[in-house]
LODRENZA-13973 format. One line per field, with one value per residue (C-alpha): residue in three letters; z, x, y. Coordinates in steps of 0.25 Angstrom, whole numbers, padded with zeros to 4 digits. Last residue first. Example, Ala and Ser with C-alpha at 12.3 -4.5 7.8 and 13.67 -1.06 7.14 Angstrom:
resn: [SER, ALA];
c3: [0029, 0031];
c1: [0055, 0049];
c2: [-0004, -0018];
***
This chain:
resn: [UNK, UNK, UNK, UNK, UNK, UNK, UNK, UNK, UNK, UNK, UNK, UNK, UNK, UNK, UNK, UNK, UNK, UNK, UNK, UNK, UNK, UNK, UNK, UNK, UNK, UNK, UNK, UNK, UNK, UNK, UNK, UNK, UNK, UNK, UNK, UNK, UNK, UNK, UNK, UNK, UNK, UNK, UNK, UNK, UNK, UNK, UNK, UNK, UNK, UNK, UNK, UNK, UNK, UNK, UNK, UNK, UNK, UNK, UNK, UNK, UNK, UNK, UNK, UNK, UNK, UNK, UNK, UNK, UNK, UNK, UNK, UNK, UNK, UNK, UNK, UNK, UNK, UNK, UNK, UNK, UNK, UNK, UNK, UNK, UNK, UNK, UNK, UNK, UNK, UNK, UNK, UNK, UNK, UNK, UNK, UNK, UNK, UNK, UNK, UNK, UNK, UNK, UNK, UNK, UNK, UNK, UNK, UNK, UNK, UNK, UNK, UNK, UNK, UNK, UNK, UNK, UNK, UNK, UNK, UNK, UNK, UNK, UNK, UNK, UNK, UNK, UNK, UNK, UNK, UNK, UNK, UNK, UNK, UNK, UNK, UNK, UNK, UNK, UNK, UNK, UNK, UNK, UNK, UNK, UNK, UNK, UNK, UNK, UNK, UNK, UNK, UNK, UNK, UNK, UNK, UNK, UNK, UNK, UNK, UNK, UNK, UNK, UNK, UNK, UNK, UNK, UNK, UNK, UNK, UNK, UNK, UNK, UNK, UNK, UNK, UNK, UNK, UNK, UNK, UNK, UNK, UNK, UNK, UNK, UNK, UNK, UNK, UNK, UNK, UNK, UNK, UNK, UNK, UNK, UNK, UNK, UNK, UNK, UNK, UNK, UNK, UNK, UNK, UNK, UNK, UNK, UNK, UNK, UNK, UNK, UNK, UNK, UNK, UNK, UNK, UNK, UNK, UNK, UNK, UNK, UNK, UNK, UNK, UNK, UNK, UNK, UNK, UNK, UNK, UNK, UNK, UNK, UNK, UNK, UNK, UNK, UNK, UNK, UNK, UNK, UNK, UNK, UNK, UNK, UNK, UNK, UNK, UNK, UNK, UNK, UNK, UNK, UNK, UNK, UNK, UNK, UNK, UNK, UNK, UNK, UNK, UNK, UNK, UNK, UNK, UNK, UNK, UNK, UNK, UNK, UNK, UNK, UNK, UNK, UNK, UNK, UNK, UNK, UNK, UNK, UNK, UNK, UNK, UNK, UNK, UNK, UNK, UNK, UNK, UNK, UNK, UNK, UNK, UNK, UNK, UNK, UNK, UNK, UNK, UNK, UNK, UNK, UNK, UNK, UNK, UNK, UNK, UNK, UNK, UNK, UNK, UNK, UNK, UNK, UNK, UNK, UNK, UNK, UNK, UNK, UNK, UNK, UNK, UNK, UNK, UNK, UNK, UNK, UNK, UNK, UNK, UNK, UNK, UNK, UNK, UNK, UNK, UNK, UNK, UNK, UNK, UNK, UNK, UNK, UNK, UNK, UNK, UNK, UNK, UNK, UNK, UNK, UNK, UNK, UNK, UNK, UNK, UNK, UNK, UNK, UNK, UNK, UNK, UNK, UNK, UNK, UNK, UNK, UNK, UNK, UNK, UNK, UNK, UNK, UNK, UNK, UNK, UNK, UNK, UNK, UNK, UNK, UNK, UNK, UNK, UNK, UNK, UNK, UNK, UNK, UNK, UNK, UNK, UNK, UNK, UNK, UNK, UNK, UNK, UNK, UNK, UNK, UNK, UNK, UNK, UNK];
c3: [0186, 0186, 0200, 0193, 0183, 0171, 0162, 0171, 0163, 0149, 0152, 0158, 0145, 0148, 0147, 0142, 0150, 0144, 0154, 0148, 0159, 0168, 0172, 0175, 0178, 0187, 0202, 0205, 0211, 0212, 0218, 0214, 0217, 0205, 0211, 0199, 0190, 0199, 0198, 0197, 0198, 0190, 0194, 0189, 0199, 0188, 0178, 0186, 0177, 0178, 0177, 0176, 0183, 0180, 0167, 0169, 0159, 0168, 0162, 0158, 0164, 0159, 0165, 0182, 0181, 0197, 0198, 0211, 0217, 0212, 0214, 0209, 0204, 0206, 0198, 0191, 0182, 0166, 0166, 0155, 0163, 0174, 0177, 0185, 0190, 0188, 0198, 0195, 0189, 0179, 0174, 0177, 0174, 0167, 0171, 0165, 0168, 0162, 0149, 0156, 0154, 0160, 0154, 0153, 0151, 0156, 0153, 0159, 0160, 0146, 0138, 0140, 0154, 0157, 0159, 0148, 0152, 0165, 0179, 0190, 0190, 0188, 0201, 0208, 0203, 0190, 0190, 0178, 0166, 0158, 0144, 0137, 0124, 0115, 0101, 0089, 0087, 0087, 0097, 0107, 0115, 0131, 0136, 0148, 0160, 0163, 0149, 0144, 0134, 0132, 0139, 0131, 0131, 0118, 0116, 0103, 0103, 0108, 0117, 0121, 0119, 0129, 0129, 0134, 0128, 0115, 0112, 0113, 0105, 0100, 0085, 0081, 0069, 0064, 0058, 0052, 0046, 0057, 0048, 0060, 0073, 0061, 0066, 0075, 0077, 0090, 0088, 0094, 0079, 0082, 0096, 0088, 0094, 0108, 0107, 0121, 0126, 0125, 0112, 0119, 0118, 0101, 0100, 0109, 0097, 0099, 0091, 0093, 0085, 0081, 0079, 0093, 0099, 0111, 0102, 0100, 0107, 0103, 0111, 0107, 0094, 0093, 0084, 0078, 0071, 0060, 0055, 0056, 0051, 0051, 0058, 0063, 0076, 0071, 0078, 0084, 0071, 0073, 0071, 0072, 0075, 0070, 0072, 0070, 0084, 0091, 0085, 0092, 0093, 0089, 0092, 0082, 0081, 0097, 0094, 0101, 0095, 0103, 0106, 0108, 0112, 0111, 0101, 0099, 0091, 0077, 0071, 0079, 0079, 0080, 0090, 0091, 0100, 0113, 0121, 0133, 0135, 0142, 0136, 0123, 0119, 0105, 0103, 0099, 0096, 0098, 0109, 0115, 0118, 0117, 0111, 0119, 0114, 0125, 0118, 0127, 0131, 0119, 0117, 0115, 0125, 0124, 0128, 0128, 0129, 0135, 0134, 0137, 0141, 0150, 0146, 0136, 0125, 0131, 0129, 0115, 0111, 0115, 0107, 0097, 0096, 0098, 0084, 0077, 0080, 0077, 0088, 0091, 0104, 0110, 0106, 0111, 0123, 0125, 0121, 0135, 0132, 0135, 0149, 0153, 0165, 0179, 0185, 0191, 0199, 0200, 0203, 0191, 0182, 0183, 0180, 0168, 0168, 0152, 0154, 0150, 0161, 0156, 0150, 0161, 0150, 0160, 0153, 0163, 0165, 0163, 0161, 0151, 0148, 0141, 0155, 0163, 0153, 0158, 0171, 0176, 0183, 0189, 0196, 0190, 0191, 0194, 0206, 0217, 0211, 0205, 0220, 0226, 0214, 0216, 0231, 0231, 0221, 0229, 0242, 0235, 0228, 0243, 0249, 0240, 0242, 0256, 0258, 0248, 0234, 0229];
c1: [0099, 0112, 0109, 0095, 0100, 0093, 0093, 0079, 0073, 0078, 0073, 0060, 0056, 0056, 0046, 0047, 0044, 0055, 0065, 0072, 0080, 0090, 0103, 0113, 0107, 0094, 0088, 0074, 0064, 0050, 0036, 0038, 0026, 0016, 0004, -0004, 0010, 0019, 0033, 0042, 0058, 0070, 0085, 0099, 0097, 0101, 0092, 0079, 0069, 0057, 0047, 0032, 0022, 0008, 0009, 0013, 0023, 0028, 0028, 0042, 0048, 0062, 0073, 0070, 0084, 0087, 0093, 0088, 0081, 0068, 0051, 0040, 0029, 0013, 0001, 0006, -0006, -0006, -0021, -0023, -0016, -0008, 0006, 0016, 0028, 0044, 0055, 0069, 0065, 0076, 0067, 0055, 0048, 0035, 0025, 0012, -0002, -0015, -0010, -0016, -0003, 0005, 0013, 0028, 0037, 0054, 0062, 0058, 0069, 0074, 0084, 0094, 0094, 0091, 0102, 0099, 0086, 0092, 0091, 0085, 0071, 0076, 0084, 0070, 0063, 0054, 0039, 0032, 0027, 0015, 0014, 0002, -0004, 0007, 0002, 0003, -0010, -0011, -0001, -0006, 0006, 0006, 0021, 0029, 0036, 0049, 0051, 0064, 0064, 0050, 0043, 0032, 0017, 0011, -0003, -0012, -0008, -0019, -0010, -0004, 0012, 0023, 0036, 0049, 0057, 0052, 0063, 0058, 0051, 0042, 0039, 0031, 0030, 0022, 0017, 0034, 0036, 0041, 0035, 0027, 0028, 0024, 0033, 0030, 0042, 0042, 0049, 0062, 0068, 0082, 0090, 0090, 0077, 0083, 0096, 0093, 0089, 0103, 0107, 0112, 0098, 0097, 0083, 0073, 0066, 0054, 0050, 0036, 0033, 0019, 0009, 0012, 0000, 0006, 0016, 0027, 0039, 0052, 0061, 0073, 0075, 0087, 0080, 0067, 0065, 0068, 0065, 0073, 0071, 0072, 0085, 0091, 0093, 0089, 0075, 0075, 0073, 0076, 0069, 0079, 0073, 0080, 0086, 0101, 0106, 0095, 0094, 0081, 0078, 0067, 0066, 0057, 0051, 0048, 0033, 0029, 0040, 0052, 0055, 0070, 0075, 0091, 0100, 0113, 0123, 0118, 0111, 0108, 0117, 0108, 0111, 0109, 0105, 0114, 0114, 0110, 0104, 0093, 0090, 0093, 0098, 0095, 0104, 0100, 0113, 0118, 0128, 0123, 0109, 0109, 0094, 0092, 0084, 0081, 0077, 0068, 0054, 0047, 0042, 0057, 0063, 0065, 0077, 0082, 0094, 0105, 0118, 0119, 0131, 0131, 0129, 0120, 0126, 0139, 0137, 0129, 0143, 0152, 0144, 0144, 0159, 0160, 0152, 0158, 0172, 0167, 0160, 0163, 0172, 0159, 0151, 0161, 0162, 0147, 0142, 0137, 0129, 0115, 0118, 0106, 0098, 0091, 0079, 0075, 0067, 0052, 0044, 0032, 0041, 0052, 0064, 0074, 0087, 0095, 0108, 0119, 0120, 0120, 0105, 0100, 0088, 0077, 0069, 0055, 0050, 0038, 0042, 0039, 0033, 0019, 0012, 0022, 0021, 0005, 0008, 0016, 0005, 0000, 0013, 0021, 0018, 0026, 0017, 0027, 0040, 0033, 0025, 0037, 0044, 0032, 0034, 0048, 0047, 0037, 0045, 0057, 0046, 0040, 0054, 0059, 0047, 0049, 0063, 0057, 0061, 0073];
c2: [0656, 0647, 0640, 0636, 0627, 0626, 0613, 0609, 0620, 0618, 0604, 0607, 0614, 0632, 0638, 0654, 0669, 0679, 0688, 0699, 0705, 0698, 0706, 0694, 0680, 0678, 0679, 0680, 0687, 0684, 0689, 0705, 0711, 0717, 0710, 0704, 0704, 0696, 0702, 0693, 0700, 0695, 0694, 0699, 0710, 0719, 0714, 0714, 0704, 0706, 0695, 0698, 0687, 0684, 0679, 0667, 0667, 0677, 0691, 0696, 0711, 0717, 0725, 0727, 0735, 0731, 0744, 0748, 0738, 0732, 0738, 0731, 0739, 0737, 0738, 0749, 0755, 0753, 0755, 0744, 0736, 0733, 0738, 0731, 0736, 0732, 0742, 0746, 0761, 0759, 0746, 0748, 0734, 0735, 0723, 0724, 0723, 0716, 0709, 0695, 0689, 0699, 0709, 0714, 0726, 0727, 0739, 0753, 0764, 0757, 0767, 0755, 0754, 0770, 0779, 0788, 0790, 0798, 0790, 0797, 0794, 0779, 0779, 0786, 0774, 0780, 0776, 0773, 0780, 0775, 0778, 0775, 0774, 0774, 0773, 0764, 0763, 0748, 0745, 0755, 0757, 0757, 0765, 0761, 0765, 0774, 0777, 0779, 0767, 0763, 0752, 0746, 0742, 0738, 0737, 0731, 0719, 0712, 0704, 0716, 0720, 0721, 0729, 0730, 0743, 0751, 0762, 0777, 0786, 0775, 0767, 0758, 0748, 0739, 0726, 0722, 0708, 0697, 0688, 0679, 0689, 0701, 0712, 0726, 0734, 0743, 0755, 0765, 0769, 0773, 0777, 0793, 0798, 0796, 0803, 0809, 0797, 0792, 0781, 0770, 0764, 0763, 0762, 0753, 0745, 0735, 0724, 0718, 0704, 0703, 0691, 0683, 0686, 0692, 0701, 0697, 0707, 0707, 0719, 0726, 0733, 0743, 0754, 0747, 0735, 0727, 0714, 0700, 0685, 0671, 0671, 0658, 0655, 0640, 0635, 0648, 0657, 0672, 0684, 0695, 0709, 0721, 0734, 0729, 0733, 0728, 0714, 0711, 0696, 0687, 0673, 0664, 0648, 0650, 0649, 0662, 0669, 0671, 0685, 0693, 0707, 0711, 0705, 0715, 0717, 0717, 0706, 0694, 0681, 0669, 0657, 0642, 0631, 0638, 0624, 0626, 0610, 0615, 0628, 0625, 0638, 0649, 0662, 0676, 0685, 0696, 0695, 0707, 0703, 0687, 0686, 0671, 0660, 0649, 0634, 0624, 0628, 0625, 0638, 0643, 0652, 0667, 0677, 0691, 0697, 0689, 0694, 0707, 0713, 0727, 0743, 0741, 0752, 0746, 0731, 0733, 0740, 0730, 0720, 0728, 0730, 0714, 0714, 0723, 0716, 0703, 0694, 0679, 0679, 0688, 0675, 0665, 0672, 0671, 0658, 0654, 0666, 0660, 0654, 0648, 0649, 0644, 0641, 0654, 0650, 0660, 0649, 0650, 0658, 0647, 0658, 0654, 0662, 0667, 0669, 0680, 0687, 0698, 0698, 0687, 0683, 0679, 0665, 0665, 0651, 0643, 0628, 0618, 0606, 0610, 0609, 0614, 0629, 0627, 0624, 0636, 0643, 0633, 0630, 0618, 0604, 0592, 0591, 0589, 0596, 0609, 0611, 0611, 0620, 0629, 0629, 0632, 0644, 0650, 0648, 0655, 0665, 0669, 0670, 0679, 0688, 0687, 0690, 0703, 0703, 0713];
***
């Protein structure tokens, strides 16, 4: 937990930027340029069990509220067949708790909230102000895991993980415009910086022991055109591709695999790893076997900062989030949590100079400034947080939020 010191450090923080908010009519420095256009910088926190998606102001830390994404719920479970409600049941064990949010985006303009609703499989679409749920897209199979938005918010993509594929979905109507396949169980969509290639990353079948790894399926990346979604490449690993980040050059992939205790550097272009750095087991996580991990994840949670100089790795068995720099890959600094915090995923600011983690346990998320590798924020969120995306937010959605319902 913070320090009395460091909680009261981002109270008054917090105060003075609202202060300084209320007398100018400006925000920070740092926010000016989402202010500029209208909108807000804020980091969207998918609350998995929970079933909410929170809104942080990045430049004062508040959580300023959330939206219930399941309010459809009941009538959803009322809904499924036989097969369906069995694979419902089944998703729930394999995982060992209900997820209803997976993963999240917000469109450019600042006003629509699309939602890949984990075990409900589905995608849905919400005016954030009004709440009103705009449409929703049934995915194959029995669950929707991973989700991207393309740059220009005309497409959402979601992993069907049950179906090996990716749906690319139309967020105008909830339509789909298309799909292609992927590995084993696909979980994350990553675009590239420059937006031309679209990463799709498998994990295998998880309930599966370590012991039977080479029959979890084809553990791969899959590398489609962003525009026709038509296959460049494919690679393929020992083990299932957890969070990753990708070079503006494109030419470097670093990933968390599952087992590993850090993190692997893969040359792109050769398709080689380069590297693989081990870090530092907490003496719970030296004691738990592989089989025991979070969904084969000892590590789960990988980000960058703007300037492509470090990285921010969470260490999720281990309880603890450190930054690394590059090229040398050296730690800078770790942050330390309580036991069985699960530190599950790691954002960048849109800043650029701080890396959310959120602490799923603790229903709450950690800053950690990347120059310093301290923790300068903690704040409360919905039931067991983990992916976080940075969006802007129109001072309608945001005035709709009501901060007693973070």
């Amino acid at each position: 937990m913070p320090s009395p010191r460091l909680r009261r450090r981002t109270a008054l923080l917090g105060c003075a930027v609202l202060a300084a908010t209320a007398m100018s009519g400006a925000l920070p420095a740092s926010a000016q340029p989402a202010e500029a256009a209208g909108l807000r910088d804020v980091m969207a926190v998918g609350n998995g069990q929970g079933g909410t998606v929170s809104f942080i102001d990045t430049a004062t830390y508040r959580n300023l509220g959330s939206i219930n994404v399941v309010p459809d719920l009941q009538e959803r479970l009322d809904s499924m067949s036989i097969v369906e409600r069995v694979g419902y049941e089944a998703v729930n064990a394999a995982q060992g708790y209900r997820k209803l949010v997976d993963d999240m985006a917000v469109s450019p303009d600042g006003r629509t909230l699309y939602i890949s609703r984990g075990v409900l499989s589905d995608a849905v679409a919400f005016d954030i102000a009004t709440k009103k749920m705009l449409w929703r897209h049934k995915t194959e199979g029995f669950k929707a895991d991973h989700a991207a938005l393309s740059a220009d918010g005309r497409q959402f993509i979601v992993s069907a993980t049950t179906a090996s594929k990716a749906e690319v979905i139309d967020t105008a109507t909830g339509g789909l415009v298309t799909s292609f396949a992927t590995g084993t169980y696909p979980h994350a969509n990553d675009y590239s910086p420059d937006g031309t290639i679209l990463y799709n990353s498998s994990i295998g079948i998880t309930s599966l022991p370590k012991l039977l790894n080479g029959l979890k399926g084809s553990r791969a990346v899959t590398a489609v055109d962003a525009a026709t979604f038509k296959p460049l490449r494919t690679y393929t690993f020992e083990y299932g591709i957890r969070p990753a980040v990708f070079t503006r050059d494109n030419k470097t992939m670093y990933a968390q695999l599952s087992y590993l205790n850090g993190f692997i550097e893969y040359d792109l272009a050769a398709g080689r790893t380069t590297r693989t750095v081990t870090m530092p087991f907490s003496d719970k996580a030296a004691g738990m076997k592989p089989d025991d991990y979070p969904q084969n994840s000892a590590h789960h949670g990988m980000a960058m900062n703007a300037d492509e100089t470090k990285l921010c790795v969470a260490g999720t068995i281990d309880d603890y989030v450190s930054i690394v720099s590059r090229p040398g890959l050296t730690t800078d600094g770790t942050v330390t949590y309580a036991t069985d915090a699960l530190p599950y995923w790691t954002q960048t600011s849109p800043n650029g100079r701080d890396c959310f983690v959120s602490l799923a346990e603790d229903d709450q998320i950690s800053v950690v400034d990347y120059r310093t590798a301290k923790e300068v924020a903690r704040i409360d969120v919905g039931r067991f947080p983990q992916r976080e995306r940075a969006a802007r937010l129109t001072p309608e959605a945001v005035a709709s939020l009501d901060p007693a319902k973070g």
